[in-house]
N, C-alpha and C positions, 0 to 999 in steps of 0.2 A: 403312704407316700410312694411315689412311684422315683427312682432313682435310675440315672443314667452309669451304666458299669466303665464307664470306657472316663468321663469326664465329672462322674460324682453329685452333677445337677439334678435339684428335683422338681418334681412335676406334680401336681394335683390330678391331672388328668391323666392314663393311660395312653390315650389317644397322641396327647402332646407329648410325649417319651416318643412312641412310634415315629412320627414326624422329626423330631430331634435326632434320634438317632442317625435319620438319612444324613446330617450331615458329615457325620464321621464315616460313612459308608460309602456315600457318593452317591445313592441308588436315588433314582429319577423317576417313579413308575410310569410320570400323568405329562404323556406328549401330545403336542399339536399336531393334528390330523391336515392339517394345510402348512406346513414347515418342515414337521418334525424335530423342533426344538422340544426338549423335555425339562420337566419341572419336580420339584420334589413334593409340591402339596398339591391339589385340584385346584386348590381359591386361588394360586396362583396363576394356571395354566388359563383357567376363567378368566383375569384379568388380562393374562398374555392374547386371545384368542379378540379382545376389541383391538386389538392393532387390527386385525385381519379384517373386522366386518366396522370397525371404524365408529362403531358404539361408544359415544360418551355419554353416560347415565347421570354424570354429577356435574351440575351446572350454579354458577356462581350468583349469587342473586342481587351484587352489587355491579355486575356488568355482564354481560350475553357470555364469556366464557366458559367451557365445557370442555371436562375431563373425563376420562375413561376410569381412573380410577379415583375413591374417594379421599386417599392421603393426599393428593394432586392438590387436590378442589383445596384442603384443609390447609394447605401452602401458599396457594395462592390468595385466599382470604387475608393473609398475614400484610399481603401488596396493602389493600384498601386499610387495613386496621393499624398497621407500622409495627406490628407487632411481632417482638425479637425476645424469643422467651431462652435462647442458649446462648450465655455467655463464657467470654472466656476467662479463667481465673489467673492468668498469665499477664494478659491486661484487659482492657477493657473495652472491650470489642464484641458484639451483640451478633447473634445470625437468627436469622428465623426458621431454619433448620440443624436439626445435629449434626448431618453429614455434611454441610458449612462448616460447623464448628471441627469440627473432627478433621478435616482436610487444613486449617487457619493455623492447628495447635502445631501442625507439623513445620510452621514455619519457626516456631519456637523451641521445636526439636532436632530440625533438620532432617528428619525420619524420611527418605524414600522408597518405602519397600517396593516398588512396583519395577524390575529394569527389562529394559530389553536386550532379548538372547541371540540380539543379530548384532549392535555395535554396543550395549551396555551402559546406554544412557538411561540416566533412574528417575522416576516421578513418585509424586505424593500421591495419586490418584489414579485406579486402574484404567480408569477413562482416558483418562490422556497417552498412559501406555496403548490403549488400542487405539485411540489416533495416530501415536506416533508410528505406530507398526505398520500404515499403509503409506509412508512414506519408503518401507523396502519393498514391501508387497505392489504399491501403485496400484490400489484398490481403491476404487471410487465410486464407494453404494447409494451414493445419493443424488439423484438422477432430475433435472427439469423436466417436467411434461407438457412444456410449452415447444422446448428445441432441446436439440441431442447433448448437452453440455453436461457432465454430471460431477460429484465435488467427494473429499475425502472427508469433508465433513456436514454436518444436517445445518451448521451456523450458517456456511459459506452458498449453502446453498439458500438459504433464506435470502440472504444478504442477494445475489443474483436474482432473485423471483422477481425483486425490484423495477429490475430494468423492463421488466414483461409489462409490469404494471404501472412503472413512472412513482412509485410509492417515496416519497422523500421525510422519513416519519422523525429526522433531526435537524433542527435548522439552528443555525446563529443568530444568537441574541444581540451580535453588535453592526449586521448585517442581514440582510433579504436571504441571502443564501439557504440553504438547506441539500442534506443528502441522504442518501439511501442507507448507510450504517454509520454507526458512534466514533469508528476509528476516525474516520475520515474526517469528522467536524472536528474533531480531537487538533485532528493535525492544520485544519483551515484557522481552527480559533488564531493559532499563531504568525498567522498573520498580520493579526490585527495586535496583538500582545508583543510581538518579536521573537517570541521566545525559541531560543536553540538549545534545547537539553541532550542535546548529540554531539558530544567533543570529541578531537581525534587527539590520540595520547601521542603520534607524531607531530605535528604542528599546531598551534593555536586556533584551526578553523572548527566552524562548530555549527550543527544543521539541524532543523526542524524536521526531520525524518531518521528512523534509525537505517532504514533502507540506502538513504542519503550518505550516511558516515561509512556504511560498509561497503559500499560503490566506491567512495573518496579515498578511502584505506589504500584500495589495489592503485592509484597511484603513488602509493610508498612502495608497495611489495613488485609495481609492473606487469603483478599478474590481470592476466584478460582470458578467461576459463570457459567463452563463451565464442567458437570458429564458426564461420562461414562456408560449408559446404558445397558454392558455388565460386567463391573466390579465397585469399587467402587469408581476407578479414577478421581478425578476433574484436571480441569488444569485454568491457566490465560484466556486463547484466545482462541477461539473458532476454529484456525486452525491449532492448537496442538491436540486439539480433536479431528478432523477431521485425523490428521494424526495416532491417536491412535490407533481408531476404527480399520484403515489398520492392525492393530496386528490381532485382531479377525479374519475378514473377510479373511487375507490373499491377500490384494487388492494391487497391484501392478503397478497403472494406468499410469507410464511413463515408456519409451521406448525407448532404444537406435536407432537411426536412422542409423547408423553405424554397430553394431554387437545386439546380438539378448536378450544383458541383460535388464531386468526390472528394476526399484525402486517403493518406497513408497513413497516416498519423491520426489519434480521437483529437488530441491537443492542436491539430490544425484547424481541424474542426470548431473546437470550442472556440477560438479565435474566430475563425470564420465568421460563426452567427453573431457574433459581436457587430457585426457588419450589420445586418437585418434589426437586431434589437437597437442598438446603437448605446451599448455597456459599455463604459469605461471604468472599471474594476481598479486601474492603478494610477493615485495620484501624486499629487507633491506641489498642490494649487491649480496646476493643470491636471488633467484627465484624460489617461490611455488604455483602448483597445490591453496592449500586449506590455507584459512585463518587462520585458527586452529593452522595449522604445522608455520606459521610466528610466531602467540604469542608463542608458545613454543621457536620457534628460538632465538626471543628478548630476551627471559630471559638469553640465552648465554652473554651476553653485558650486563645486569641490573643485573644478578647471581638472582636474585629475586627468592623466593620460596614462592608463596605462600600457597600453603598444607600445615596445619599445625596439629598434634596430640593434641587433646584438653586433653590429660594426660598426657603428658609428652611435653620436650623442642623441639622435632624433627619437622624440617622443610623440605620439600621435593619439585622441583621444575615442577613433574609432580604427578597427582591427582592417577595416578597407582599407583607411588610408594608409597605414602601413603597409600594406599588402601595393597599395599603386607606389609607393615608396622605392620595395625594395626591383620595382620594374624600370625606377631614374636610373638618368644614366649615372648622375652623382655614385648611386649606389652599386651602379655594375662598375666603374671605374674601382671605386674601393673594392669591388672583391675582385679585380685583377691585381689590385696592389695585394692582395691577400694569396694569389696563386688560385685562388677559387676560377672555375671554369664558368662562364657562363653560357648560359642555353642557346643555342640558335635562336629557337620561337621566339626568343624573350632578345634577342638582338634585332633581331628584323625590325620591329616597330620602337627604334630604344627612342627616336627622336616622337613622337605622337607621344610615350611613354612621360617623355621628360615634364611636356606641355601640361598634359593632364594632372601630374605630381603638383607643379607649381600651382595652378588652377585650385586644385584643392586645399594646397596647402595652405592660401591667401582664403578659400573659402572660412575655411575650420578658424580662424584670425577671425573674421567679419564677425562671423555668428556668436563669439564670445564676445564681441568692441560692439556691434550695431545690435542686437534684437536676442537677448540670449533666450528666450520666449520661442522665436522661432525654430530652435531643436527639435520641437517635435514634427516637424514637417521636413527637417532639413535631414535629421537624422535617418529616415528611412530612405531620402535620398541615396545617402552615402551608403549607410551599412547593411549588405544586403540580410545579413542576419535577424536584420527588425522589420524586415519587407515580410507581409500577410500573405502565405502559401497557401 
């Protein structure tokens, strides 16, 4: 019997003592000649060496899938078979691997041994520690070879390969739609379901994105963490800035595939071709283009106004009219009775002002009394907000 001096384990073979010991030792003799990463056995460094020459030896004979190694192959076999041979005895929960199992038990334990030595946040899984670490480092080894874009992780970058290839591999079952990753129909499903499992523990509002509540939040706290380098503009999220910036620069990076207009924005875009297909995506008996023009719609049926003058009693159900509201003169009268200064620019024209105010205000009257149906034509009139950019 061949006995390990350092850990007491025994071995049958010689050979496997030799090899066992490197762990206590560290020693790596067998490295890659195109890396230089080092291995403690040969079969290993043999295995490591088909990354490089892209050799997959073990191929699946229930679909064209091919692996490089043959543990790989024996794993994925398990997809076609259902077959979940490690359970947990905590409760009863199946994996088709141990190192499933093994990462699952720690949710039962709470066990994070893995932290990291730059802010001390702890994981179950060494893997995600080294993901999380190029978050300080902003190391991104995983590179497109289609265009220069490259990702901190091998998922994200899949997920992008997408676009190269139009590949849409999840679609909804309660609709035509389909997208390029699982998050994302995740979050479409609710849609159609309603569902908000995102609450703010400040007020009663509750959102279908978690990304959604954490943007919602900094209107409690005020904070906006994200400046404008060109002006003095802060914002919440840092893909509002991003679209900002397109004011300056004049950047207009999407592109009708159909006719030759640009946007700022992909979501003007997606709007856009709604134009060319002739999609109406949002309904409520009738059917619209843009999301936008619905919530105005509904307010025909709830009458709801929410615009309201914080000087006087007037309620308005689109945010225009309020806005030509506070240019009557009704309204500049009362913020003189308020000591409020008003603007020249906004004096010049107060009698054209006034006309227009009445005009709509009798409009916004008709379209609830005569044809409440008509909103959807009436409303992009008014509210420039629902007007297709």
């Amino acid at each position: 019997m061949n006995t390990c001096d350092i850990c007491k384990k025994n071995f049958k073979l010689k050979s496997h003592l030799v090899v066992h010991r490197r762990i206590h030792t560290g020693e790596k003799p067998y490295s890659c000649d195109q890396c230089g990463k080092s291995f403690s056995e040969n079969g290993v460094l043999n295995k490591h060496k088909r990354t490089h020459t892209g050799e997959k030896p073990y191929s699946c004979d229930q679909c064209e899938k091919a692996f490089a190694r043959k543990d790989k192959l024996t794993l994925h076999k398990r997809i076609h078979t259902g077959e979940k041979p490690f359970s947990c005895e905590q409760c009863e929960k199946t994996f088709k691997d141990s190192g499933a199992l093994t990462e699952h038990k720690m949710i039962h334990t709470g066990d994070k041994p893995y932290s990291c030595d730059q802010c001390g946040k702890a994981f179950s899984k060494n893997s995600r520690l080294t993901r999380h670490k190029r978050i300080h480092t902003g190391e991104k080894p995983y590179s497109c070879d289609k265009c220069e874009k490259s990702f901190s992780q091998n998922s994200a970058l899949k997920v992008h390969k997408r676009i190269h290839t139009e590949d849409k591999p999840y679609s909804c079952d309660q609709c035509e739609k389909s997208f390029s990753d699982k998050s994302t129909l995740v979050q479409h499903k609710r849609i159609h379901t309603g569902e908000k499992p995102f609450s703010c523990d400040q007020c009663e509002k509750t959102f279908n994105q978690g990304s959604n509540l954490t943007r919602h939040k900094m209107i409690h706290t005020g904070e906006k963490p994200y400046s404008c380098d060109q002006c003095e503009k802060t914002f919440y999220d840092k893909s509002t800035l991003v679209q900002h910036k397109r004011i300056h620069t004049g950047e207009r990076p999407f592109s009708c595939d159909q006719c030759e207009k640009t946007f700022n924005q992909g979501s003007h875009l997606t709007r856009h071709k709604r134009i060319h297909t002739s999609e109406k995506p949002y309904s409520c008996g009738v059917s619209f283009t843009n999301n936008r023009i619905l919530t105005n719609h509904k307010r025909v049926h709830t009458r709801e106004k929410p615009y309201s003058c914080k000087l006087c009693d007037k309620h308005y159900t689109f945010s225009s009219l309020l806005s030509t509201h506070k240019k009557s003169v009704k309204h500049l009268e009362m913020m003189n009775s308020h000591n409020d200064t008003v603007p020249p620019s906004v004096s010049i024209s107060l009698i054209k002002c006034e006309e227009v105010y009445i005009k709509e205000e009798i409009k916004e009257e008709e379209i609830f009394e005569e044809n409440p149906l008509s909103i959807q034509i009436t409303a992009d009139n008014i509210d420039p907000l629902s007007i297709e950019m």
